[in-house]
Residue frames as a rotation matrix with the C-alpha (Angstrom) as fourth column:
UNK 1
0.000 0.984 0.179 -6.07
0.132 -0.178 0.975 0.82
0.991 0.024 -0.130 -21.09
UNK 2
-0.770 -0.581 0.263 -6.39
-0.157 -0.228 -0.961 2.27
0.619 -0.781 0.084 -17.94
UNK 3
-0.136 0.970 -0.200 -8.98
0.588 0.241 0.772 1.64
0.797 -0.013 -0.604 -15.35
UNK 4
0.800 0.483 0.356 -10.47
0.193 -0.768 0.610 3.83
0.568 -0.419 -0.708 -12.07
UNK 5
0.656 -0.651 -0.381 -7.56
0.441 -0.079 0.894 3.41
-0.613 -0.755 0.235 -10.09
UNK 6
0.546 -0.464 -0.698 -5.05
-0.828 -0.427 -0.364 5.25
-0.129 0.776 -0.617 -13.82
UNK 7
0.134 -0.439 0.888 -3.39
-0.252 0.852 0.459 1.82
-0.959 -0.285 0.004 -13.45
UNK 8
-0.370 0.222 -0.902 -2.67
-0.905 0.134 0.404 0.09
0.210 0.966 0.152 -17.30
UNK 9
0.262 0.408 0.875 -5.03
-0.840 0.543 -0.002 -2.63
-0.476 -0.734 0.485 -16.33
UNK 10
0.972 0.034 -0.234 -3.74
-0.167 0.797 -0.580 -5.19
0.167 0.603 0.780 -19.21
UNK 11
0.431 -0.845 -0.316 -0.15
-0.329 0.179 -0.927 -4.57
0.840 0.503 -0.201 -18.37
UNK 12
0.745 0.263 -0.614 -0.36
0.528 0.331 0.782 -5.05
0.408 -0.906 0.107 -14.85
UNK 13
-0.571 -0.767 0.293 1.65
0.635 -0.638 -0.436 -1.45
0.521 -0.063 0.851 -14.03
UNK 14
0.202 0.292 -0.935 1.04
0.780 -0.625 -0.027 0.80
-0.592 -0.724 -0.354 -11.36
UNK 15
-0.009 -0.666 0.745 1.20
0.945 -0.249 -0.211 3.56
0.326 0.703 0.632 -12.98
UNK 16
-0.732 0.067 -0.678 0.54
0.535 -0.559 -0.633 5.59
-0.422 -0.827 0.373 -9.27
UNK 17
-0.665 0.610 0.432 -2.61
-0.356 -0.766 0.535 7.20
0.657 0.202 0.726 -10.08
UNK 18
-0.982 0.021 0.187 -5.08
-0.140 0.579 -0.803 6.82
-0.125 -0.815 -0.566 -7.24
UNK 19
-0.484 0.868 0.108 -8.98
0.138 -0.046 0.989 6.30
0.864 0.494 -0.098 -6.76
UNK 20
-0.876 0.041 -0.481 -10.85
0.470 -0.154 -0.869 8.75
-0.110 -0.987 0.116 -5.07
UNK 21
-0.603 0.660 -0.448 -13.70
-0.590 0.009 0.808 7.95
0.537 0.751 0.384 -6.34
UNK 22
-0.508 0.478 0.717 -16.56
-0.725 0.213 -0.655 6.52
-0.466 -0.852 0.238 -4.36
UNK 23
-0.963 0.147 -0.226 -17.68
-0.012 0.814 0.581 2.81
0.269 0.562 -0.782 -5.70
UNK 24
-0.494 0.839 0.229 -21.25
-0.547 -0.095 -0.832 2.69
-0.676 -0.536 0.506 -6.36
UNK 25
-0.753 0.038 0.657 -23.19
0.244 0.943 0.226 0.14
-0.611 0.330 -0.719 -7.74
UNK 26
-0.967 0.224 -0.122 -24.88
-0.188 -0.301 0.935 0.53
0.173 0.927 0.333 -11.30
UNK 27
-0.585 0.788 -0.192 -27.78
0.462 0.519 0.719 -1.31
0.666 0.332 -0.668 -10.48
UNK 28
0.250 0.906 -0.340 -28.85
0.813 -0.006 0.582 -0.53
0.525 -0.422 -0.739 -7.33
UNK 29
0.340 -0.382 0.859 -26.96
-0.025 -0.917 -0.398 2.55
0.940 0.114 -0.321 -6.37
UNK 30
0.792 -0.464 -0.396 -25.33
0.528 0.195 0.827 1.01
-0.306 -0.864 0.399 -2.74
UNK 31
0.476 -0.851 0.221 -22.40
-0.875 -0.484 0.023 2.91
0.088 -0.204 -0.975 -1.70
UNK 32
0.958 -0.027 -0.284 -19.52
0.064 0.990 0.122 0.09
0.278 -0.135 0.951 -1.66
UNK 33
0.710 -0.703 0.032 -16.70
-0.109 -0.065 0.992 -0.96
-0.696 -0.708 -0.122 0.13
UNK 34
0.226 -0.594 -0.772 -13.39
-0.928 0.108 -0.355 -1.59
0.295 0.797 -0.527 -2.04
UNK 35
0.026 -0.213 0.977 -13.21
-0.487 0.850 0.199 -5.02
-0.873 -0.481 -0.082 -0.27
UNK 36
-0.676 0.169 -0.718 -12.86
-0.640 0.349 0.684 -7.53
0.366 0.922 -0.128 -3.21
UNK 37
-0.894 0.346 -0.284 -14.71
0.407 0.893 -0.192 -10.08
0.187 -0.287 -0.939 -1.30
UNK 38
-0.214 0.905 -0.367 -17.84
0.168 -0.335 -0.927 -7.55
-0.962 -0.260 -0.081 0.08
UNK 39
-0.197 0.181 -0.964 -17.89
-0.797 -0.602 0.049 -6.37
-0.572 0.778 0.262 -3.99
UNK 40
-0.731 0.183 -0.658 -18.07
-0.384 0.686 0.618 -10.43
0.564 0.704 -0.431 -5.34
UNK 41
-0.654 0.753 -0.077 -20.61
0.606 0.460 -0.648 -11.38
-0.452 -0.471 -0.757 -2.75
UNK 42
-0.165 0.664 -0.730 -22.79
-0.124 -0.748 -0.652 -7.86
-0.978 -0.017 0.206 -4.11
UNK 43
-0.480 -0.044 -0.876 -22.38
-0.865 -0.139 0.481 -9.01
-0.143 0.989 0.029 -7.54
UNK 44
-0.869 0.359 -0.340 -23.72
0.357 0.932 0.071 -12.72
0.343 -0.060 -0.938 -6.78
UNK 45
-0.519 0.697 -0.495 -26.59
0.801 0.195 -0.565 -10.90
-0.297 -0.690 -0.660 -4.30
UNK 46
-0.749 0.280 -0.600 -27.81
-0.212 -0.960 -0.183 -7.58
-0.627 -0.010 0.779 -5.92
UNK 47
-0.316 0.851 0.418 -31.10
0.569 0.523 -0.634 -8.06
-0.759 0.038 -0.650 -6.33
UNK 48
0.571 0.270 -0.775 -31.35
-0.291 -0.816 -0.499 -5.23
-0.767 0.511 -0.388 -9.14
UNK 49
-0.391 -0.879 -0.272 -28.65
-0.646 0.052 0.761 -6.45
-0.655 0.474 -0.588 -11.08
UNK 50
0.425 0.718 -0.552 -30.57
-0.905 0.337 -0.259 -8.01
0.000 0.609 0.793 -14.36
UNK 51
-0.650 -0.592 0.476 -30.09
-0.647 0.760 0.061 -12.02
-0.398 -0.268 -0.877 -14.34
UNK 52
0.152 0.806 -0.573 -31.83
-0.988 0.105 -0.115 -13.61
-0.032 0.583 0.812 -17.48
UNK 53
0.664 -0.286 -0.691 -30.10
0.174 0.958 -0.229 -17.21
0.727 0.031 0.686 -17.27
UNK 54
0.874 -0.484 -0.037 -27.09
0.338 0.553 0.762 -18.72
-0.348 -0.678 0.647 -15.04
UNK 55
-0.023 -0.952 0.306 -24.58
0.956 -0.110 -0.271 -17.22
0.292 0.286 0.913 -16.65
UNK 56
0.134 -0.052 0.990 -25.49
0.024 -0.998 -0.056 -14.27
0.991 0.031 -0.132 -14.96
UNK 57
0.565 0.053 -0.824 -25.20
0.767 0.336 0.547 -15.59
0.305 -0.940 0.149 -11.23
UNK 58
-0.178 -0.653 -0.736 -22.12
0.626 -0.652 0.427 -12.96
-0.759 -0.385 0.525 -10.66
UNK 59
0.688 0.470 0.554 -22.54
0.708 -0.602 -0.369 -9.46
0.160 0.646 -0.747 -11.93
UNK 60
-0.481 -0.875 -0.057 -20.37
0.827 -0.432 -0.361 -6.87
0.291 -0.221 0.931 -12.18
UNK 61
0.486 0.680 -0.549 -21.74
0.796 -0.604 -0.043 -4.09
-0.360 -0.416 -0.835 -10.60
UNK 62
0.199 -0.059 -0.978 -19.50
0.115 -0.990 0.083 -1.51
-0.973 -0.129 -0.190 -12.55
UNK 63
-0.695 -0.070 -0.715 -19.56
-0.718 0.028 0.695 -2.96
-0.029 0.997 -0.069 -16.29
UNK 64
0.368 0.883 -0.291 -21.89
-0.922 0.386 0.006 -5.15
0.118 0.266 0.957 -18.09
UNK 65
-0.510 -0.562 -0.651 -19.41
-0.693 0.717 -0.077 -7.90
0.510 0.412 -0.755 -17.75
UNK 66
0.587 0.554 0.590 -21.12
-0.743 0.658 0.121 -11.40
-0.322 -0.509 0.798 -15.91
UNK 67
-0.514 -0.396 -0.761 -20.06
-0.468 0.873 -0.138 -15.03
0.719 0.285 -0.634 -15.28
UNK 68
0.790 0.604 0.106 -20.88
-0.408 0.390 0.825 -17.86
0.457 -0.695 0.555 -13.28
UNK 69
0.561 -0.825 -0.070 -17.91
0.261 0.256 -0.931 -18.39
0.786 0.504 0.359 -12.40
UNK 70
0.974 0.161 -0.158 -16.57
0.215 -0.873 0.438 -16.80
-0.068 -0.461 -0.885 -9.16
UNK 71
0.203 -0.782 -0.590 -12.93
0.513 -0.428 0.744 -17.08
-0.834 -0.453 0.314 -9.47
UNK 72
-0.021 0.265 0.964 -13.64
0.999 -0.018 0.026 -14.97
0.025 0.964 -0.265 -12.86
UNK 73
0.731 0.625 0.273 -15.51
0.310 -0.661 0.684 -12.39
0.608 -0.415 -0.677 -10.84
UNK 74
0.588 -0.429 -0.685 -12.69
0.506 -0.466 0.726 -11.78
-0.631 -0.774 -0.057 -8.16
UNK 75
-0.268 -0.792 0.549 -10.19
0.797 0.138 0.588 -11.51
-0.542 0.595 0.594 -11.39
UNK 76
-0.152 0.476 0.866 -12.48
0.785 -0.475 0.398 -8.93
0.601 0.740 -0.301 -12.83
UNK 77
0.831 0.519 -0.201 -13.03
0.487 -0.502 0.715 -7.14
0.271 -0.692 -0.670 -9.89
UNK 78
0.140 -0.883 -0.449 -9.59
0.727 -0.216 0.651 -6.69
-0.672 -0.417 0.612 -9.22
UNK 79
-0.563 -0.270 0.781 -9.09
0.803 -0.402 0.440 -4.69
0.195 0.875 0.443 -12.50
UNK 80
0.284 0.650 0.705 -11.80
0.401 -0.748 0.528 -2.50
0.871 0.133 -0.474 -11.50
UNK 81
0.943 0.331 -0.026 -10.32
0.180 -0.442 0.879 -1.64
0.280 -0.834 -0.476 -8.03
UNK 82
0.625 -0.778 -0.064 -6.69
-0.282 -0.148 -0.948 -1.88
0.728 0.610 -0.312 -8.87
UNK 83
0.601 -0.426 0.676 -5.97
-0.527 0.424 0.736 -4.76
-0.601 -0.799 0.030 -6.05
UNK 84
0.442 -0.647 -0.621 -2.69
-0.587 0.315 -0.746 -6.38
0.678 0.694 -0.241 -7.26
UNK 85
0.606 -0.133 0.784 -1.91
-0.782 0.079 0.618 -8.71
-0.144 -0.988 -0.056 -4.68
UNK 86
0.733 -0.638 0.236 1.00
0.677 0.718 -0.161 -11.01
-0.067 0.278 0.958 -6.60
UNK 87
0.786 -0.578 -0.219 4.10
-0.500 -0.803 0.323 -8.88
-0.363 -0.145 -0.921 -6.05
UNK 88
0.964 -0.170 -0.204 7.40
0.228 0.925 0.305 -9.48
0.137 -0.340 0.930 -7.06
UNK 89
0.709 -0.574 -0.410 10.51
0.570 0.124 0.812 -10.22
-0.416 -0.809 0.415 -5.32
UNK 90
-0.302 -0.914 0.270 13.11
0.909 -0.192 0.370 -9.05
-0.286 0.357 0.889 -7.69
UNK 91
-0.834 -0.015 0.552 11.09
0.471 -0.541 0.697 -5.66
0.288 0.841 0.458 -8.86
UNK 92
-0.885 0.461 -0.063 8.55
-0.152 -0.416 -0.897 -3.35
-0.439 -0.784 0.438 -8.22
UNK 93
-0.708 0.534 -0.462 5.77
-0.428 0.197 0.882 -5.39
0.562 0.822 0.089 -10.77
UNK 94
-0.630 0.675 0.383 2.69
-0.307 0.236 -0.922 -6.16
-0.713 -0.699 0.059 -8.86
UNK 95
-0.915 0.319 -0.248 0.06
-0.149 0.305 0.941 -8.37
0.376 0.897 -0.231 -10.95
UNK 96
-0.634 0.769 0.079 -3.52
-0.720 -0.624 0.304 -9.46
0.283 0.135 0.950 -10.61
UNK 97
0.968 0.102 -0.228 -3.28
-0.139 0.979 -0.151 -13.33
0.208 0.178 0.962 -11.10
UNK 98
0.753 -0.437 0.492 -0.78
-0.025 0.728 0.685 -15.49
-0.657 -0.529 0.537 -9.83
UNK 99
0.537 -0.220 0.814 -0.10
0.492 0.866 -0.091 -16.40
-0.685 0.450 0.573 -13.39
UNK 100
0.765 -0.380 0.520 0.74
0.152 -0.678 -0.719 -13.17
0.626 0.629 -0.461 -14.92
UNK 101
0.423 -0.887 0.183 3.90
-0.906 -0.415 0.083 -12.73
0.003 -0.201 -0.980 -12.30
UNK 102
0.361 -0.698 0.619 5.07
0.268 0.713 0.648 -16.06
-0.893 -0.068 0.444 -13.19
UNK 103
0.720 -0.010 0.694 5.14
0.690 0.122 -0.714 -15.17
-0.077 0.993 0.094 -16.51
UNK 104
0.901 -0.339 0.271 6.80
-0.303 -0.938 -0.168 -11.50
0.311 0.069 -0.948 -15.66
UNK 105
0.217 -0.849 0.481 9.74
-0.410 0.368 0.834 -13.56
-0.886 -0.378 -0.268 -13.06
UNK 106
0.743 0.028 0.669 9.80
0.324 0.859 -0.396 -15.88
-0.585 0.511 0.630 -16.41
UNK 107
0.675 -0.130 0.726 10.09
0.602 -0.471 -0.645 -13.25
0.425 0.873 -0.240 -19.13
UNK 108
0.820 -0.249 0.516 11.87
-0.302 -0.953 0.021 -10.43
0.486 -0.173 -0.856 -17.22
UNK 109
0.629 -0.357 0.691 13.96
-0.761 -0.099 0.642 -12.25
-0.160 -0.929 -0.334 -14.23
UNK 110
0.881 -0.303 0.364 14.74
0.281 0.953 0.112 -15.47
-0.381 0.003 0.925 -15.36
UNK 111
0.519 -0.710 0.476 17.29
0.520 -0.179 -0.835 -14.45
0.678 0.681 0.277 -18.43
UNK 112
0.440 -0.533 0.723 18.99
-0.529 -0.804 -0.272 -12.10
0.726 -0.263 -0.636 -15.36
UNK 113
-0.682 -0.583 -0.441 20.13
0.228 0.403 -0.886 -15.42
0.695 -0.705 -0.142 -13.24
UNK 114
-0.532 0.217 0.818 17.37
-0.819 0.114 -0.563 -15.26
-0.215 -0.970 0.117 -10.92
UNK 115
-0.852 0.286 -0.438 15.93
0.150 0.936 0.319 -18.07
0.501 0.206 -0.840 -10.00
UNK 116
0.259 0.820 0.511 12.12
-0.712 -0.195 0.674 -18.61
0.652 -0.539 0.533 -8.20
């Protein structure tokens, strides 16, 4: 499944497609930065953004998804802006979460005699 950036956003592959595409919020139609941090603060603060209970506190401002949650919201956001900011050492796999490139050094690296 790919998302705006052509990335497979579940496998956590570049798969070099870029995004030159301008980010604009659903609700209220704000031109946005690709910052992840200026995009989870607009999802907590867009006043347009529909917020029947507390589980809406964070919105996504380019899918219906919501939490209250924020480190949910950065994790989600990433996928939509295709910020991969767990690299690793032995390869050119870049993940989303921490936890998916332990898993990749685990599965992939480990059985080759590296070590973390």
């Amino acid at each position: 499944v790919g998302d705006q950036t052509g990335d497979d956003v579940f496998s956590g592959q570049d798969t070099g497609a870029q995004n030159s595409q301008e980010l604009i919020c659903q609700y209220c139609k704000s031109s946005l930065s690709d910052n992840e941090e200026s995009l989870v603060f607009h999802a907590k603060d867009c006043s347009s953004a529909p917020r029947p209970n507390f589980a809406y506190s964070l919105v996504c401002v380019f899918c219906a998804y919501h939490t209250s949650v924020r480190t949910s919201m950065v994790t989600h956001i990433r996928r939509h802006i295709g910020q991969k900011p767990y690299r690793c050492n032995y390869c050119d796999y870049k993940a989303i979460q921490g936890s998916n490139l332990k898993r990749h050094i685990r599965i992939r690296h480990m059985q080759e005699g590296f070590t973390t």
